[in-house]
C-alpha positions as a Markdown table, in Angstrom:
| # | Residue | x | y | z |
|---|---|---|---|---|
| 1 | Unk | -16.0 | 3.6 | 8.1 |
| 2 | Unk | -18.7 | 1.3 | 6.9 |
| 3 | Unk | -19.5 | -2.0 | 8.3 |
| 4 | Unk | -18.4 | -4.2 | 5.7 |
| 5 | Unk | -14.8 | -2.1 | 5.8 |
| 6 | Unk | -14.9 | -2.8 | 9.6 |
| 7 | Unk | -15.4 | -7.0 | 8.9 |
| 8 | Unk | -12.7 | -6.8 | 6.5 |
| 9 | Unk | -10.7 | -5.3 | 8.4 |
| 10 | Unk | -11.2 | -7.9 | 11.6 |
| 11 | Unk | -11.0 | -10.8 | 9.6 |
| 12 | Unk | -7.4 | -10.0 | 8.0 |
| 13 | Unk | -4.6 | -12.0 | 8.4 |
| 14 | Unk | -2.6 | -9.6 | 6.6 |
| 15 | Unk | -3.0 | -6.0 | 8.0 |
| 16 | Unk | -2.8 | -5.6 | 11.3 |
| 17 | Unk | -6.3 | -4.2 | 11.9 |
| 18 | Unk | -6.2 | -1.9 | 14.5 |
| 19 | Unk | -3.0 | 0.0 | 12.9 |
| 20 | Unk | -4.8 | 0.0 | 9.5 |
| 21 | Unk | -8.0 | 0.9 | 10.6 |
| 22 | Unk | -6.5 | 3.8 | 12.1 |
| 23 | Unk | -4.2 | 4.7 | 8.5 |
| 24 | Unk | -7.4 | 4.2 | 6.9 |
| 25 | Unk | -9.3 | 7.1 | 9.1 |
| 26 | Unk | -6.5 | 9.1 | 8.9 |
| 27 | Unk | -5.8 | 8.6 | 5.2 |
| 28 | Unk | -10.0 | 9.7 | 4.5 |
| 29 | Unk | -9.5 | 12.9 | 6.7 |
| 30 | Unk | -6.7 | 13.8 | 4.9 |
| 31 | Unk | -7.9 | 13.3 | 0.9 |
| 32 | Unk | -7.3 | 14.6 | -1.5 |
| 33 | Unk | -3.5 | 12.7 | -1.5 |
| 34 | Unk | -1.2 | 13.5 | -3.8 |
| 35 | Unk | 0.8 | 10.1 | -5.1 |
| 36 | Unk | 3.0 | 9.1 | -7.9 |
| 37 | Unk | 4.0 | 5.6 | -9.1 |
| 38 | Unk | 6.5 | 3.7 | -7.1 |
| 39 | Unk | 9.8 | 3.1 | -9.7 |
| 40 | Unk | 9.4 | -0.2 | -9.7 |
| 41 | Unk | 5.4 | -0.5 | -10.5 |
| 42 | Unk | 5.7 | 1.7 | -13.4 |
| 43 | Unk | 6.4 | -1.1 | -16.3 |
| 44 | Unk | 4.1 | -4.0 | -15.0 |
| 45 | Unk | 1.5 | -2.0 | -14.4 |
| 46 | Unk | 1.5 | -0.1 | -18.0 |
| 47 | Unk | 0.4 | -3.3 | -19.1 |
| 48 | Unk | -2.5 | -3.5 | -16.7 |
| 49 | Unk | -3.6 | 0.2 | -16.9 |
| 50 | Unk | -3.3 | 0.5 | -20.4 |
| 51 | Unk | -5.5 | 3.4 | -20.5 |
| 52 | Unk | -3.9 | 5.6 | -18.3 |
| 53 | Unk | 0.0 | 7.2 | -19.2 |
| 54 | Unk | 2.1 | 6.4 | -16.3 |
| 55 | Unk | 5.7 | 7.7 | -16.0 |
| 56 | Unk | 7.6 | 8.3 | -12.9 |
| 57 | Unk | 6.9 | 11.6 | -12.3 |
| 58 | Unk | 3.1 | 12.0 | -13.3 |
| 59 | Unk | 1.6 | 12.6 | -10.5 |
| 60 | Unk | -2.1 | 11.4 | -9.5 |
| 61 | Unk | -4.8 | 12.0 | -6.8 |
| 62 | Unk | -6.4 | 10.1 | -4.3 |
| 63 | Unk | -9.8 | 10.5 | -4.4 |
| 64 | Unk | -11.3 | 7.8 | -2.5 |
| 65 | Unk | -10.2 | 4.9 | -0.3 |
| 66 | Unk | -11.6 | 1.2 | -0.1 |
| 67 | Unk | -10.2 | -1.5 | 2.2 |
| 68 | Unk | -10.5 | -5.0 | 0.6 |
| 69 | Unk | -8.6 | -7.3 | 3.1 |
| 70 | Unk | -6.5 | -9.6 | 2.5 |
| 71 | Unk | -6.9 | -9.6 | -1.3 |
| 72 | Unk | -5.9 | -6.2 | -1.6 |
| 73 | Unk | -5.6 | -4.4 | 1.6 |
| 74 | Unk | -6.1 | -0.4 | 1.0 |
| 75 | Unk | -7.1 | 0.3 | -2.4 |
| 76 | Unk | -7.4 | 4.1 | -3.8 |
| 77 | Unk | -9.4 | 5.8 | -6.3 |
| 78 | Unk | -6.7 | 7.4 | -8.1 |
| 79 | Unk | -7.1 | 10.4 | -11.0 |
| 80 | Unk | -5.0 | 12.4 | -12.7 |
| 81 | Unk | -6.3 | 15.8 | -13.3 |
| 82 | Unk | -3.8 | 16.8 | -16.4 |
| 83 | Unk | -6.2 | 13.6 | -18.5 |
| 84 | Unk | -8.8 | 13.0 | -16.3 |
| 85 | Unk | -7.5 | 9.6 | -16.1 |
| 86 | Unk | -8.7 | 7.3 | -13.2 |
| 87 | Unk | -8.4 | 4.0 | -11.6 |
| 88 | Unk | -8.3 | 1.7 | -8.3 |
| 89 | Unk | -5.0 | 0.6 | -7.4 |
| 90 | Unk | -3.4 | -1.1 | -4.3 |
| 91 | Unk | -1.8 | 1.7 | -1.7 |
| 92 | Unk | 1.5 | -0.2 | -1.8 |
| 93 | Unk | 2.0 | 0.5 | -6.2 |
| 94 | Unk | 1.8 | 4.3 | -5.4 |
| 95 | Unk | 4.5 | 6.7 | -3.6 |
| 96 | Unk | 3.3 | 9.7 | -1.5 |
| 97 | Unk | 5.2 | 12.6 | -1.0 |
| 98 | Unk | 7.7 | 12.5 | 2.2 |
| 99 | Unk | 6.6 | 16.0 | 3.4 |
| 100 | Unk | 3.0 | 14.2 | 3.6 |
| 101 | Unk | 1.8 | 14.5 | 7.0 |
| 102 | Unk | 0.9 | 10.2 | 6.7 |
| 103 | Unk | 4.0 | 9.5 | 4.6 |
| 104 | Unk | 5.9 | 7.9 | 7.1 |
| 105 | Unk | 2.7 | 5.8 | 8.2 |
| 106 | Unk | 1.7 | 4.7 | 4.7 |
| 107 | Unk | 5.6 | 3.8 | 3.8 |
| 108 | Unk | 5.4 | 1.6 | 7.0 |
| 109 | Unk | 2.6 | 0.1 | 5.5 |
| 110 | Unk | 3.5 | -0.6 | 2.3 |
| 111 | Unk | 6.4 | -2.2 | 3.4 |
| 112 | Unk | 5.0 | -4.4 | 6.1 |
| 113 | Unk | 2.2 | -5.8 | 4.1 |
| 114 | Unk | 4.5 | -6.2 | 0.8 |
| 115 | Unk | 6.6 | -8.2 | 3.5 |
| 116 | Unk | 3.1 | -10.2 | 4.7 |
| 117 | Unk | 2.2 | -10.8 | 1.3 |
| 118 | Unk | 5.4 | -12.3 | 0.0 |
| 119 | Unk | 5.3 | -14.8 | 3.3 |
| 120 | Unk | 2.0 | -15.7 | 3.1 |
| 121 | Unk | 2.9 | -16.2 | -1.0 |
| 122 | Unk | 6.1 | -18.4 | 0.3 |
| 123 | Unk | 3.9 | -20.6 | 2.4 |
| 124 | Unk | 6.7 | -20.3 | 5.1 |
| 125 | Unk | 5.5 | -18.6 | 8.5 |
| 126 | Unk | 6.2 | -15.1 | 9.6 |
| 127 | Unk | 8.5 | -15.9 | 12.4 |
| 128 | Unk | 10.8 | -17.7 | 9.6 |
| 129 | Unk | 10.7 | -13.6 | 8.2 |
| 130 | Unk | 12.7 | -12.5 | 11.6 |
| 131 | Unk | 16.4 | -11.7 | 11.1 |
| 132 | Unk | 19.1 | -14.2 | 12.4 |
| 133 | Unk | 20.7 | -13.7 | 15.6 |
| 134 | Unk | 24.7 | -12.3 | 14.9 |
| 135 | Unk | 26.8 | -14.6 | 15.1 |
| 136 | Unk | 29.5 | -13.5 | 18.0 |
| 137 | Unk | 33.7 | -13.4 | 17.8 |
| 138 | Unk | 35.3 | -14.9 | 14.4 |
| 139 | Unk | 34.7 | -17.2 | 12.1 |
| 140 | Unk | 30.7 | -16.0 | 12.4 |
């Protein structure tokens, strides 16, 4: 990991650092990665990647990682070896297959940095993200 990935990575607010750092080691060891679209990336990002075909079940290959902070956490160099179609895209806009060694740790991700992005986006704090205590006997 280079040093600018390593300031990144201690200056986010987003990711926690040491838990990403680590995906991000792991993730390297383990390229190539085989990934596909997440369902519900597919139609805004056609727009955005007009010049690769993305359906649901295409699937693409991660070919190199980047880590960009807060502006977009763990980006991957993504190709698809039917086209030779490539691009960068944000780890969370991709789904990796569950019998993946990381896919448990890079579904963890994705979903805790989706839910840090949208409170940071909300301008609300994160302990305003924490479920409500139930509410105990009737009426609750």
């Amino acid at each position: 990991m280079d040093d600018l990935t390593e300031k990144m990575l201690a200056s986010s607010t987003i990711d926690d650092p040491v838990e990403t750092r680590q995906l991000y080691i792991d993730m390297e060891a383990s390229l190539p990665i085989d990934v596909c679209f997440a369902g519900t990336s597919i139609k805004p990002l056609q727009q955005q990647l007009s010049h690769l075909e993305i359906t649901k079940n295409k699937i693409f290959t991660i070919e190199k990682l980047l880590y960009l902070g807060d502006q977009g956490g763990i980006l991957c160099n993504i190709s698809s070896p039917e086209d030779d179609q490539q691009a960068m895209i944000s780890i969370t806009h991709l789904k990796v297959d569950l019998d993946h060694p990381l896919a448990d740790r890079i579904n963890f991700y994705q979903k805790k940095r989706t839910l840090a992005l949208a409170i940071a986006n909300s301008g609300t704090r994160r302990a305003a993200a924490k479920p409500k205590r139930k509410k105990r006997g009737f009426g609750g």
